[in-house]
Steps between C-alpha positions, in 0.01 A plus 500: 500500500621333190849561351503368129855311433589466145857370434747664216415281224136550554598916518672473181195337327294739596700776421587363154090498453497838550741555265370296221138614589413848381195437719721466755748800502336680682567232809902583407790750563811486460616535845358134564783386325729663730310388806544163388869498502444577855324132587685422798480806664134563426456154653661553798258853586216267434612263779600764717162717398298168580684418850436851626139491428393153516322507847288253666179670453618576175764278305591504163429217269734429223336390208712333198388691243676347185162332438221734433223201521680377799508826679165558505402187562701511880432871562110352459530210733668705755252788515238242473654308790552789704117631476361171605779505794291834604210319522281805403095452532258748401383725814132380669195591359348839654204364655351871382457409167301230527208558319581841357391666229681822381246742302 
């Protein structure tokens, strides 16, 4: 599980594109503006959201997000690492189809 940090001056930016973007207004309401007056508090959920669900079989990841190039770049590496930590392999052949031919 990945949780996607970006920090307030980041927000702002972004928000401020989808302001000056008519591409973009449809990314932007009104009440974001009054969610972001709430920083701290939104904050501390997210720490409290990610400590009740983070599990061993299961933990979160946080992910600074302020980069978009960057992000993807370590949410890549760690999925990639993870897989090859599985160590999948393709099932054995079915000695049955040796030699088949459908018709």
């Amino acid at each position: 599980k990945f949780m996607l940090h970006i920090g307030p001056e980041e927000q702002r930016k972004r928000l401020q594109e989808r302001v000056d973007d008519p591409t973009k207004h449809w990314k932007f309401s009104m009440g974001d503006l009054d969610v972001r007056k709430q920083w701290q508090p939104y904050q501390q959920a997210y720490e409290n959201l990610l400590r009740a669900t983070s599990t061993a079989w299961a933990p979160w990841t946080v992910v600074p997000a302020d980069s978009k190039t960057h992000r993807n770049l370590m949410i890549a590496t760690l999925v990639r690492d993870r897989l090859k930590a599985l160590k999948l392999r393709y099932p054995p052949d079915d000695p049955q189809l040796k030699g088949l031919i459908v018709q």
